[in-house]
Biopython code that builds the backbone (N, CA, C, O; Angstrom):
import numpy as np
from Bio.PDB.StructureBuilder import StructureBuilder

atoms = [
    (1, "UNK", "N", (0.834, -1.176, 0.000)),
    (1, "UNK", "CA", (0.000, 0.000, 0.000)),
    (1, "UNK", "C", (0.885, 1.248, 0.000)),
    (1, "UNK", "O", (2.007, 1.324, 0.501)),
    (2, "UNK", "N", (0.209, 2.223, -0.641)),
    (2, "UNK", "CA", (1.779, 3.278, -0.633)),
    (2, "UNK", "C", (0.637, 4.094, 0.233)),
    (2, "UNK", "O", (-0.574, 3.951, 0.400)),
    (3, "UNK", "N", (1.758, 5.137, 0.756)),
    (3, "UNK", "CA", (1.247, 5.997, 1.936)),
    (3, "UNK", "C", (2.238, 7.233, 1.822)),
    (3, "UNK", "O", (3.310, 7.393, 1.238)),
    (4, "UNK", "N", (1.502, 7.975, 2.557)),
    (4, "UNK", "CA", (2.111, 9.869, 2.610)),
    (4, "UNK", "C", (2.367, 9.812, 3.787)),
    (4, "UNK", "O", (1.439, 9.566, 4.557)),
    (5, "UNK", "N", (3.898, 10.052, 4.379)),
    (5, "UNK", "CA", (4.059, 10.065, 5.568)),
    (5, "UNK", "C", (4.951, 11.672, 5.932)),
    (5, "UNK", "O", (5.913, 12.202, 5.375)),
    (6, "UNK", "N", (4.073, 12.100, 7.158)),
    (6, "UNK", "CA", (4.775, 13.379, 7.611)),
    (6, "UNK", "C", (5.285, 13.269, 9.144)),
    (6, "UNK", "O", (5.461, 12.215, 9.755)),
    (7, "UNK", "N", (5.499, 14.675, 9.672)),
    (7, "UNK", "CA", (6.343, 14.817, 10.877)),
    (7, "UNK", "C", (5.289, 15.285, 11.575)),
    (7, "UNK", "O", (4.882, 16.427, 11.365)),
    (8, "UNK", "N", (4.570, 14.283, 12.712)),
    (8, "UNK", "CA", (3.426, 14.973, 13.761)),
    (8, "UNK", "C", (3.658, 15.847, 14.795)),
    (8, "UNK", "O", (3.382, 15.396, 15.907)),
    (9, "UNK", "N", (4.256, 17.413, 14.731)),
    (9, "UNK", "CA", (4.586, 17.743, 15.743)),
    (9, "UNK", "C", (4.016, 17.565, 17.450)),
    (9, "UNK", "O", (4.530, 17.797, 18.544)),
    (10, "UNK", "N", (3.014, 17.162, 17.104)),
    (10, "UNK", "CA", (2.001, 17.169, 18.227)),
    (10, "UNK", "C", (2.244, 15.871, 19.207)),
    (10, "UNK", "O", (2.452, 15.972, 20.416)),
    (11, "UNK", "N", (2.175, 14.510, 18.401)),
    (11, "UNK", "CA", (2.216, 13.009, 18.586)),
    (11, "UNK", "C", (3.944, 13.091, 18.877)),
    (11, "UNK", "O", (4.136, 12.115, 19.602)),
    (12, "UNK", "N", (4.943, 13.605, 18.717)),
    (12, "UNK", "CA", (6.343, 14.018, 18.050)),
    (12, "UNK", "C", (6.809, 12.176, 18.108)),
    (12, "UNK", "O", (7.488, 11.473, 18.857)),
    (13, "UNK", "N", (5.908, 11.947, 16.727)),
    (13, "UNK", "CA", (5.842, 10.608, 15.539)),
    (13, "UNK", "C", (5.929, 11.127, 14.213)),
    (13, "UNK", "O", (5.924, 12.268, 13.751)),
    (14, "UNK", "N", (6.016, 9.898, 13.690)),
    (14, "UNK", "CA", (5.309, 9.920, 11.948)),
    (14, "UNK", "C", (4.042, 9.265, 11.890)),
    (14, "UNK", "O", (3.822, 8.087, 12.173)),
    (15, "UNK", "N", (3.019, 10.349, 11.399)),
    (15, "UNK", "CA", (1.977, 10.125, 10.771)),
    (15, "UNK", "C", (1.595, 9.358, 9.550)),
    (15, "UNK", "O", (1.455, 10.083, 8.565)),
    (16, "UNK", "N", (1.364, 7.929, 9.326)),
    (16, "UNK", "CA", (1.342, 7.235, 8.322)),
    (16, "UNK", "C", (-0.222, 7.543, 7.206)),
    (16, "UNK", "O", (-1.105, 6.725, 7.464)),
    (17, "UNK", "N", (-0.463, 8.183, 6.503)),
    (17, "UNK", "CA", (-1.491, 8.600, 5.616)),
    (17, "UNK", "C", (-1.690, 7.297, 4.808)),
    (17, "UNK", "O", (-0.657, 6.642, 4.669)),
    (18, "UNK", "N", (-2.758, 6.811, 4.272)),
    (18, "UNK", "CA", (-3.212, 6.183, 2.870)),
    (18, "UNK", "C", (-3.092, 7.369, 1.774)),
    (18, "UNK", "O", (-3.389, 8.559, 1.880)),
    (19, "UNK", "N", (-2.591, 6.688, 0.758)),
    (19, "UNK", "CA", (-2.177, 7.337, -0.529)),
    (19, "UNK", "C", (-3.512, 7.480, -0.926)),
    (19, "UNK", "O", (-3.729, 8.626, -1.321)),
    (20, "UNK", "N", (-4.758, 6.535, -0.978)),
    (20, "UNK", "CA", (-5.935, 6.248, -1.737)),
    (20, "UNK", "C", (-6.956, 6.936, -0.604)),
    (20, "UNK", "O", (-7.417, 8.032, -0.925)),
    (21, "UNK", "N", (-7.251, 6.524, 0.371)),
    (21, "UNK", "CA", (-8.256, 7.088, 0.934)),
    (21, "UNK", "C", (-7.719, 8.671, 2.278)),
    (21, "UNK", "O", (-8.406, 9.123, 3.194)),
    (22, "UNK", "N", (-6.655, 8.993, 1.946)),
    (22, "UNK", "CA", (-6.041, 10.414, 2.686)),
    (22, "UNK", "C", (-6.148, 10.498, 4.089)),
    (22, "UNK", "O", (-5.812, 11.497, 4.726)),
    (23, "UNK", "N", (-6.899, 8.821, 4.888)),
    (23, "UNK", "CA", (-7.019, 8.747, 6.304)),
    (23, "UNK", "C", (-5.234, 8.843, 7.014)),
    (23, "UNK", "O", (-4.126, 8.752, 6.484)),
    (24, "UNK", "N", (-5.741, 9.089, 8.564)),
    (24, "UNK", "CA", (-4.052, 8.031, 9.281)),
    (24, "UNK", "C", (-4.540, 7.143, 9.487)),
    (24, "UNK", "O", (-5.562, 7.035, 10.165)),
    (25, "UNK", "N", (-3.547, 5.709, 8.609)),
    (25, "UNK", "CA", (-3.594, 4.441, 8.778)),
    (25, "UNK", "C", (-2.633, 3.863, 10.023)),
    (25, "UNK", "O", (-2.645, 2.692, 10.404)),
    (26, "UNK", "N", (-1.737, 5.007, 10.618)),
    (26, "UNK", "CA", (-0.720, 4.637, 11.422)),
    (26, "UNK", "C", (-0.091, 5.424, 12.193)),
    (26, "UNK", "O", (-0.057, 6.470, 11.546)),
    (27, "UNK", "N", (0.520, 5.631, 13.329)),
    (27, "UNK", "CA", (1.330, 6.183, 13.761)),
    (27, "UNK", "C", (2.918, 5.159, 14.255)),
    (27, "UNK", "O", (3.115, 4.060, 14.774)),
    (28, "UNK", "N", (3.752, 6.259, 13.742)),
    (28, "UNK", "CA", (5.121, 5.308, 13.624)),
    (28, "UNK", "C", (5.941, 6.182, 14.426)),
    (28, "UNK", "O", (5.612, 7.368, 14.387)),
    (29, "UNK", "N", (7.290, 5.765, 15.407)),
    (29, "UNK", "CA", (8.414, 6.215, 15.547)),
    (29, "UNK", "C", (9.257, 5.885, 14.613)),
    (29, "UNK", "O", (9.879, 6.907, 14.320)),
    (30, "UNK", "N", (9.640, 4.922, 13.934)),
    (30, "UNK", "CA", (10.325, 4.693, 12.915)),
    (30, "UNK", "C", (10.142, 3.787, 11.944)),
    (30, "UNK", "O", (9.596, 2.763, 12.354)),
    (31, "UNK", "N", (10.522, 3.804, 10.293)),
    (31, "UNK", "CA", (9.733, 3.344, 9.465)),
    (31, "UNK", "C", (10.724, 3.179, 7.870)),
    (31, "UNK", "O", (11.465, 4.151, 7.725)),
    (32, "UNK", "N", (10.795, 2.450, 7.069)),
    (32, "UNK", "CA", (11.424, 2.489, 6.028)),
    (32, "UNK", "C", (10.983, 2.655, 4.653)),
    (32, "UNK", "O", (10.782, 1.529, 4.198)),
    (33, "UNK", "N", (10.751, 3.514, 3.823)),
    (33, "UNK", "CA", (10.151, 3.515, 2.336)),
    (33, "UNK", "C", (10.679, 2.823, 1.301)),
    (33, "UNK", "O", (11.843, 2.422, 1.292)),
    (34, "UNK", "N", (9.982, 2.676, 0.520)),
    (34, "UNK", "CA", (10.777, 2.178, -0.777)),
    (34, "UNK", "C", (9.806, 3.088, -1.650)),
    (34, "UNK", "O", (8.672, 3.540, -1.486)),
    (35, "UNK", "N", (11.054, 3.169, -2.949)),
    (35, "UNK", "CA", (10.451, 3.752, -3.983)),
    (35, "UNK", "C", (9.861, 5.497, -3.869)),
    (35, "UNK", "O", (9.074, 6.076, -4.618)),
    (36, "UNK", "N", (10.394, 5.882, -2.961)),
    (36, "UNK", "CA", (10.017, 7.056, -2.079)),
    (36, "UNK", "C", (10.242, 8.456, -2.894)),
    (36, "UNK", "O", (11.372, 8.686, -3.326)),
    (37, "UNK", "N", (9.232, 9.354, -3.101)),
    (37, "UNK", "CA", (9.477, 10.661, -3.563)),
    (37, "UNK", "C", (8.851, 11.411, -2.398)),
    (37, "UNK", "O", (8.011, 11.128, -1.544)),
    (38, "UNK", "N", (9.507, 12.367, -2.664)),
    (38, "UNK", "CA", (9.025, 13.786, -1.475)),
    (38, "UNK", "C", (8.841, 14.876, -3.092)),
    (38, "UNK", "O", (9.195, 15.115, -4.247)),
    (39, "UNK", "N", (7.665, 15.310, -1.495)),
    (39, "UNK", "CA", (6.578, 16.339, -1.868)),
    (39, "UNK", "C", (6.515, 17.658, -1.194)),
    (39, "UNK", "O", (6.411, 17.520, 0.025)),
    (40, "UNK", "N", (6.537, 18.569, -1.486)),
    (40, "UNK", "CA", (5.994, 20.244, -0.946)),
    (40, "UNK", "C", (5.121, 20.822, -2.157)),
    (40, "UNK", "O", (5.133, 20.841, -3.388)),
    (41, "UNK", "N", (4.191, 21.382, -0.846)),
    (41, "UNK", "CA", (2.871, 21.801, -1.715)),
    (41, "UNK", "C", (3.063, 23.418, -1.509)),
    (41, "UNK", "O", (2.825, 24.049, -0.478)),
    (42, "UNK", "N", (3.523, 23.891, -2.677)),
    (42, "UNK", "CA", (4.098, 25.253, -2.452)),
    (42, "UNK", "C", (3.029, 26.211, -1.723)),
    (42, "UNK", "O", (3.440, 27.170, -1.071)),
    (43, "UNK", "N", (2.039, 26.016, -1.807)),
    (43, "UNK", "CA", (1.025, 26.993, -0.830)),
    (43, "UNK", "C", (1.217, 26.794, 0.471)),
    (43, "UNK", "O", (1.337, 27.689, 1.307)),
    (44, "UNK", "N", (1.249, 25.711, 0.658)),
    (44, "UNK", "CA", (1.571, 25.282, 2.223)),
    (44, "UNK", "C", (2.970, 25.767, 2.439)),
    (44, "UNK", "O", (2.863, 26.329, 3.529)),
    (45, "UNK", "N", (4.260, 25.896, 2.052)),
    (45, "UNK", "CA", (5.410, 26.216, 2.026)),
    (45, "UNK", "C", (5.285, 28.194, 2.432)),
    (45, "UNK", "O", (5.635, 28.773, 3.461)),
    (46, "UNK", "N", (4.609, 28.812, 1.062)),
    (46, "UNK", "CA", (4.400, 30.034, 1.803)),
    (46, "UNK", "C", (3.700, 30.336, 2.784)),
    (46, "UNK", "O", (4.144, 31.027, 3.701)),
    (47, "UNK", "N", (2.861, 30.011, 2.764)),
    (47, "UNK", "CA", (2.167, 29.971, 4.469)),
    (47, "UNK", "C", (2.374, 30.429, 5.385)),
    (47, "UNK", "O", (1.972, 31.413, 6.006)),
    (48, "UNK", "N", (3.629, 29.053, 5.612)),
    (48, "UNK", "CA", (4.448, 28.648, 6.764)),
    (48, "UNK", "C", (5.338, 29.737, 6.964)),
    (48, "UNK", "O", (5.237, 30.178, 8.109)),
    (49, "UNK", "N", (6.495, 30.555, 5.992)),
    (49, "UNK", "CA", (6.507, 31.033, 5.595)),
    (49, "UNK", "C", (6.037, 32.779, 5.740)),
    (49, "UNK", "O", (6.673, 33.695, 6.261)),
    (50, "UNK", "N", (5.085, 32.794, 5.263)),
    (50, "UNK", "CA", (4.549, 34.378, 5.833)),
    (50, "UNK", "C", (3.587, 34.381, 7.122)),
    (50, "UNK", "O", (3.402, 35.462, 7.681)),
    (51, "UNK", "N", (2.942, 33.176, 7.641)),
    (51, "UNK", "CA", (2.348, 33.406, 9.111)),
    (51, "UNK", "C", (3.865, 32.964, 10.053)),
    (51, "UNK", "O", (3.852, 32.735, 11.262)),
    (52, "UNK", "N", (4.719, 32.931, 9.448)),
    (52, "UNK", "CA", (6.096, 32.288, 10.516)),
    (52, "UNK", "C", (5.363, 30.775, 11.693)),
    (52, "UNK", "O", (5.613, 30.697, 12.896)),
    (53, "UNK", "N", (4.606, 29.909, 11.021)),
    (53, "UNK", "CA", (4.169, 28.747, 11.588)),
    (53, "UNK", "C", (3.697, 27.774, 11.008)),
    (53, "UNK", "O", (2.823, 27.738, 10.142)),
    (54, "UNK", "N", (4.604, 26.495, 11.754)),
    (54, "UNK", "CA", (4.356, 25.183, 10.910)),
    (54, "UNK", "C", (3.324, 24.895, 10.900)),
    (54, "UNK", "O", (2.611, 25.287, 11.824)),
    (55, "UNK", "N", (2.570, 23.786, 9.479)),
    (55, "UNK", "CA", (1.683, 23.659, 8.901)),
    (55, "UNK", "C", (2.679, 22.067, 8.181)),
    (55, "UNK", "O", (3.877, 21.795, 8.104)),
    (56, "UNK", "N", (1.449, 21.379, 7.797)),
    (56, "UNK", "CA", (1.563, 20.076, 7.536)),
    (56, "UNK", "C", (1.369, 20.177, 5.640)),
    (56, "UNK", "O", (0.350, 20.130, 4.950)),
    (57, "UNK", "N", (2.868, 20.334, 5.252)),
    (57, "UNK", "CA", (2.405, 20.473, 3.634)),
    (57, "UNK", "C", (3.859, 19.704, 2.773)),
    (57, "UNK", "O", (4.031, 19.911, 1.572)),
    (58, "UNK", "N", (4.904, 18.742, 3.666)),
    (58, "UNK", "CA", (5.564, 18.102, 3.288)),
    (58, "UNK", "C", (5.943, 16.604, 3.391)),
    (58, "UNK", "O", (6.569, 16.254, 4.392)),
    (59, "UNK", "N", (5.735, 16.009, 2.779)),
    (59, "UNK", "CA", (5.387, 14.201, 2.637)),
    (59, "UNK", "C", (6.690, 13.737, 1.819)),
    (59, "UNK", "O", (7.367, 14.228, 0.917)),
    (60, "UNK", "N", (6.720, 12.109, 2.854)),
    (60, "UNK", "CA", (7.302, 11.324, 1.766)),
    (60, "UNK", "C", (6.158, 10.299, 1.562)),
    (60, "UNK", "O", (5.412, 9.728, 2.358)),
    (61, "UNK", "N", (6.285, 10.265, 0.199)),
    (61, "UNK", "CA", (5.451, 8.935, -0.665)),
    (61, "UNK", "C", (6.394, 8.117, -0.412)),
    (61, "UNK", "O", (7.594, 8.368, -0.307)),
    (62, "UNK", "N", (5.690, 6.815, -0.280)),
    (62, "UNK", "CA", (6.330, 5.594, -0.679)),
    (62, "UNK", "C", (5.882, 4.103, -0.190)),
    (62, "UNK", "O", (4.661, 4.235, -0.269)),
    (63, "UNK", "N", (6.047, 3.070, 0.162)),
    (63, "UNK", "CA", (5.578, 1.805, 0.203)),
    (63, "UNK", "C", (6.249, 1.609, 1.618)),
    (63, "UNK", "O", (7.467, 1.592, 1.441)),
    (64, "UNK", "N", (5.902, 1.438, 3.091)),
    (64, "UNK", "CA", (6.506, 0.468, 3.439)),
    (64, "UNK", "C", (7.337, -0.459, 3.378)),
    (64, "UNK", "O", (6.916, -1.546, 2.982)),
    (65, "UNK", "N", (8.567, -0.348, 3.695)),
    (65, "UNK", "CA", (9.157, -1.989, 3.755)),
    (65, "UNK", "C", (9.680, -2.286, 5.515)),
    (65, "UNK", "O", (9.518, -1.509, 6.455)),
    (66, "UNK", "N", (10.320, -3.630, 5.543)),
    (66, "UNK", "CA", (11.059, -3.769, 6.742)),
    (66, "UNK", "C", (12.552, -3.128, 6.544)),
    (66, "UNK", "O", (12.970, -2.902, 5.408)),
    (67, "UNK", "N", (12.958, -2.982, 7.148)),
    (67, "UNK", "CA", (14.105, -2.266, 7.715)),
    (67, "UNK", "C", (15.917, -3.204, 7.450)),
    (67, "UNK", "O", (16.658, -3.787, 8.242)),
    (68, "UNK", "N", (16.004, -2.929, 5.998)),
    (68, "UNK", "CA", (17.476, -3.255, 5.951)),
    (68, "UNK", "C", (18.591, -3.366, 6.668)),
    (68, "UNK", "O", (19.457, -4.234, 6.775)),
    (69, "UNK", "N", (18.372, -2.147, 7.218)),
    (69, "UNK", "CA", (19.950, -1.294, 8.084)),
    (69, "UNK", "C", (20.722, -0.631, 7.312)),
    (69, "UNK", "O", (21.931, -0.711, 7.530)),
    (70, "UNK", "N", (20.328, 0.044, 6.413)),
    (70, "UNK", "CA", (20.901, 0.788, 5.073)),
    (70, "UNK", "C", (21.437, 1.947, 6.180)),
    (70, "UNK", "O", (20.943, 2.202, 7.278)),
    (71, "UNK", "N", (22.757, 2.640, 5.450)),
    (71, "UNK", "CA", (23.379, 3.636, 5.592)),
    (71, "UNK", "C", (23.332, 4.465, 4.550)),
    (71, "UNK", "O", (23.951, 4.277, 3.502)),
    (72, "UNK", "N", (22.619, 5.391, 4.778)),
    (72, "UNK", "CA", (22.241, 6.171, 3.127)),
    (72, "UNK", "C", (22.924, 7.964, 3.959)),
    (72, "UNK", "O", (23.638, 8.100, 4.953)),
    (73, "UNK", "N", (22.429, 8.858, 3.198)),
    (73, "UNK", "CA", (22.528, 9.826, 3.137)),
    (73, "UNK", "C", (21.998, 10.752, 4.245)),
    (73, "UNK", "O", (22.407, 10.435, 5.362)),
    (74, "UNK", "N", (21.268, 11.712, 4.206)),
    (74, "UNK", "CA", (20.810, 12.528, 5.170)),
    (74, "UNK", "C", (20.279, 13.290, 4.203)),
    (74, "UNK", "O", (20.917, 13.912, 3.353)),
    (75, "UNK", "N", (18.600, 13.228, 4.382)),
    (75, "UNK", "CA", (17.757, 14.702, 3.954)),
    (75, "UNK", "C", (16.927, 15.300, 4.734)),
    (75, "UNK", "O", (16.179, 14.727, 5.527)),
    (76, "UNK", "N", (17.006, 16.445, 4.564)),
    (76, "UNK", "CA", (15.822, 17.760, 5.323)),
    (76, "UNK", "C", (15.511, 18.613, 5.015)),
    (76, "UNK", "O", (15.940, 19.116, 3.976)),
    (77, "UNK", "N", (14.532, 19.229, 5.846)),
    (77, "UNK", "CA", (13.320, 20.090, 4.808)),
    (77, "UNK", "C", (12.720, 20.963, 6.265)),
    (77, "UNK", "O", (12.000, 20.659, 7.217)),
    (78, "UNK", "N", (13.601, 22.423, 5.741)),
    (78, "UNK", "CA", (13.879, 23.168, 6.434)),
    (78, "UNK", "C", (11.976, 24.353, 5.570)),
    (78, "UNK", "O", (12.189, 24.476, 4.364)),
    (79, "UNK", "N", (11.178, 24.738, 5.786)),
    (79, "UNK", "CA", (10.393, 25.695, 5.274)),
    (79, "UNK", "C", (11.318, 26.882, 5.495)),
    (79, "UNK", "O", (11.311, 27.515, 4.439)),
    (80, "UNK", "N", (11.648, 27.127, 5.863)),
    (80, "UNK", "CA", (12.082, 28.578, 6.403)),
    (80, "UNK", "C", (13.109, 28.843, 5.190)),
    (80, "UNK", "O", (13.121, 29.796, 4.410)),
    (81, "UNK", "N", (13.697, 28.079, 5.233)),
    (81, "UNK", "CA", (14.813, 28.274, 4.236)),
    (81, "UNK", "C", (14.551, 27.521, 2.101)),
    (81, "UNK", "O", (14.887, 28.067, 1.050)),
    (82, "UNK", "N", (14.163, 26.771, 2.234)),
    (82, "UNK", "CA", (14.022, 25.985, 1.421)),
    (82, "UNK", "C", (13.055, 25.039, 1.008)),
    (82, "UNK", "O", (12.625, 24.317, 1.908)),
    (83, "UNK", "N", (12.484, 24.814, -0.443)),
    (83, "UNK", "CA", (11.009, 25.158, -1.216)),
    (83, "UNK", "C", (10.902, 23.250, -1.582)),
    (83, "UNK", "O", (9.934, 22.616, -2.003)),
    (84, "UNK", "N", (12.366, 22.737, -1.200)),
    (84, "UNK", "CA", (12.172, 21.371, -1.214)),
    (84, "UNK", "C", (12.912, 20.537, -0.049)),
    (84, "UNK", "O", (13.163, 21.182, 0.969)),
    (85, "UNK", "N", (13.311, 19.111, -0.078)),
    (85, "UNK", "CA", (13.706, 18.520, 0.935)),
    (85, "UNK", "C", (15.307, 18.640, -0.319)),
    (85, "UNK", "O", (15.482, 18.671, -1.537)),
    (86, "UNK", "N", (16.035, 18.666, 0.754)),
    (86, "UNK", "CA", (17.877, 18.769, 0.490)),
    (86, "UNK", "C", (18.535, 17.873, 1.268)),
    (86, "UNK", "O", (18.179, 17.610, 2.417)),
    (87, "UNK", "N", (19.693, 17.268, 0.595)),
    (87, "UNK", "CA", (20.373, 16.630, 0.851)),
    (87, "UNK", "C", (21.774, 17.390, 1.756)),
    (87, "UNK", "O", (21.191, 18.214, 2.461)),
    (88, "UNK", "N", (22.847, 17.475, 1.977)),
    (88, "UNK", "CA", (23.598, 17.508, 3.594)),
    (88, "UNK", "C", (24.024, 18.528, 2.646)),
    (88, "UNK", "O", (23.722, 19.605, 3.159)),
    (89, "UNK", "N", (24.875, 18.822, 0.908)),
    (89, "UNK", "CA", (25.223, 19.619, 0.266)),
    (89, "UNK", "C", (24.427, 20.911, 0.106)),
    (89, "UNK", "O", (24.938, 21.997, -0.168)),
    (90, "UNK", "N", (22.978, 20.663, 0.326)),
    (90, "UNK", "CA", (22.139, 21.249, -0.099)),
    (90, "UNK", "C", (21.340, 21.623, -1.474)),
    (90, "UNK", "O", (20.615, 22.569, -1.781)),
    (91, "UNK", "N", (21.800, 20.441, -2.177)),
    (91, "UNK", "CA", (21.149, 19.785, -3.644)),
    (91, "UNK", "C", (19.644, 19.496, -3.191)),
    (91, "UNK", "O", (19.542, 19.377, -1.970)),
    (92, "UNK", "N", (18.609, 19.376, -3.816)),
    (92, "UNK", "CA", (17.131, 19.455, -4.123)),
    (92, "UNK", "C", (17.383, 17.899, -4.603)),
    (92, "UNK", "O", (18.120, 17.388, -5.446)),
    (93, "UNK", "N", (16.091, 17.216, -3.342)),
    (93, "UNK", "CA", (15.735, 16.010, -3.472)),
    (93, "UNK", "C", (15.108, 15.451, -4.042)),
    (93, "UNK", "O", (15.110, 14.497, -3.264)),
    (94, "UNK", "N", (14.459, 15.125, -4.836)),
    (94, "UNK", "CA", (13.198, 14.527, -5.196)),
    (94, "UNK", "C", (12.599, 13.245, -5.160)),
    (94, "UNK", "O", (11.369, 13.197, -5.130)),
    (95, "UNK", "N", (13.502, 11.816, -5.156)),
    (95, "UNK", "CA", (13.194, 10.721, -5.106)),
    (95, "UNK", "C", (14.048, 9.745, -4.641)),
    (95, "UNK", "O", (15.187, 10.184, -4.483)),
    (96, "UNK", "N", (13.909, 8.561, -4.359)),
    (96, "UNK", "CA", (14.911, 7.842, -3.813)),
    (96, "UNK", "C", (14.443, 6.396, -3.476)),
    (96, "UNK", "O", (13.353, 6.155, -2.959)),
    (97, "UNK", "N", (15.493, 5.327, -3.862)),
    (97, "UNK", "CA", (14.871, 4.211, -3.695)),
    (97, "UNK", "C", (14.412, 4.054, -1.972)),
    (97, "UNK", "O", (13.236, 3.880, -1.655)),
    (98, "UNK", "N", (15.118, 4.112, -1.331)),
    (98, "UNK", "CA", (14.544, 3.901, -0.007)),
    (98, "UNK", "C", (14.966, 5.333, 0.578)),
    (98, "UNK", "O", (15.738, 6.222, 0.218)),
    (99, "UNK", "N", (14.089, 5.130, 1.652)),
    (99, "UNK", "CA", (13.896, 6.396, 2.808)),
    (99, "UNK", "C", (13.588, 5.752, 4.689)),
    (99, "UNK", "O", (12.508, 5.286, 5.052)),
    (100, "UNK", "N", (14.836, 5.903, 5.615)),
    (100, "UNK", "CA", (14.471, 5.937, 7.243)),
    (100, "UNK", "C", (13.995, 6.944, 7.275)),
    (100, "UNK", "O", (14.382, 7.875, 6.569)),
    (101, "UNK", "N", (12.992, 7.025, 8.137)),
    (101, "UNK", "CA", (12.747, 8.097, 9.263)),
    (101, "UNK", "C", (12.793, 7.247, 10.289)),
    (101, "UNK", "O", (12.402, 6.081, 10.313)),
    (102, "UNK", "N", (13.401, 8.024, 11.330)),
    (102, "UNK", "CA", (13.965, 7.387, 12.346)),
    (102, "UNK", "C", (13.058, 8.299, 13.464)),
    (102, "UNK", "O", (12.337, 9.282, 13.294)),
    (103, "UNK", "N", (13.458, 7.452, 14.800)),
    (103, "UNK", "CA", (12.350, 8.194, 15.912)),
    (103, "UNK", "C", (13.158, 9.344, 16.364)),
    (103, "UNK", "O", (12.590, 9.901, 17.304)),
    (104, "UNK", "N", (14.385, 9.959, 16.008)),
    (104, "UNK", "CA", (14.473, 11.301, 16.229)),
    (104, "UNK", "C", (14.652, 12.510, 15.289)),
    (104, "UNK", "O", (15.376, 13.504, 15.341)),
    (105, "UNK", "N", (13.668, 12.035, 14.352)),
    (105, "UNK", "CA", (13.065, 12.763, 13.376)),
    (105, "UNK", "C", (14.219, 13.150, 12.166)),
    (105, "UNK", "O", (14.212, 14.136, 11.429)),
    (106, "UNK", "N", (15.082, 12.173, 12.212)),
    (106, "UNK", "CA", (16.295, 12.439, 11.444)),
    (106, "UNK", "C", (15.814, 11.352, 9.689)),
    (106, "UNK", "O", (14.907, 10.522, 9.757)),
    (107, "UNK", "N", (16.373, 11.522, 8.701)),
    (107, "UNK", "CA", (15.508, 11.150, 7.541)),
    (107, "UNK", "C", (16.624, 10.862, 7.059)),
    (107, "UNK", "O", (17.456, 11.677, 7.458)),
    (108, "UNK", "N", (17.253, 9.754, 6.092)),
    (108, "UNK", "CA", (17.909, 9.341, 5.690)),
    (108, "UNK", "C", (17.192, 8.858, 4.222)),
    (108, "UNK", "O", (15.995, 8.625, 4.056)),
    (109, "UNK", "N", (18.446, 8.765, 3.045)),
    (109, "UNK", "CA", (17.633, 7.973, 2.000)),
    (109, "UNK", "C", (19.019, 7.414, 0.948)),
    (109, "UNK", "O", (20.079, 7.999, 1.171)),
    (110, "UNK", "N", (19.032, 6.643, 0.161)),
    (110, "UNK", "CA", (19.978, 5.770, -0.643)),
    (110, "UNK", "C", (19.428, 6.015, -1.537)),
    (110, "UNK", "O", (19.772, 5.544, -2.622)),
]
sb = StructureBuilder()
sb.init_structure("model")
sb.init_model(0)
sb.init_chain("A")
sb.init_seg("    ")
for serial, (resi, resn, name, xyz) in enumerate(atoms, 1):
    if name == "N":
        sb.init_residue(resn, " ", resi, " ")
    sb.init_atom(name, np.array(xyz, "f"), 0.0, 1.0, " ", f" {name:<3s}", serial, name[0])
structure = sb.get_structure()
């Protein structure tokens, strides 16, 4: 099942979404994607942005899997600064075979 997963500041989890019906199917501390693209919904980005407060408008897509133990990269997704998720150089992310989010909100991807 593929799913939209974000950062619950509230729960301070990941919110697991259905791709098909837009419910939470889940709440996760940590979790592995496959096939994974990230998303910003530029309205939600300014927003955040010109009211100076977070708002829920950046997702990773992707499928569930179990948990390799992959050592991948490091991405984040700063609103304040930047209109997509970036890698540690600060190159613009867009897709990736797999994706951690880990339970201290740190995001990794290969």
């Amino acid at each position: 099942m593929r799913v939209r997963v974000y950062r619950n500041l509230s729960r301070k989890c990941w919110s697991v979404m259905s791709s098909e019906t837009g419910l939470i199917v889940a709440y996760k501390t940590e979790l592995v994607l496959a096939d994974a693209t990230f998303t910003v919904q530029p309205s939600g980005n300014a927003r955040c942005r010109r009211e100076q407060c977070k708002n829920v408008h950046a997702f990773v897509n992707g499928t569930i899997v179990e948990d390799s133990g992959f050592a991948g990269r490091k991405v984040d997704y700063n609103p304040y600064t930047s209109t997509t998720f970036v890698d540690d150089d600060g190159c613009p992310v867009h897709k990736a075979e797999f994706v951690r989010l880990d339970k201290h909100f740190k995001c990794s991807f290969i």
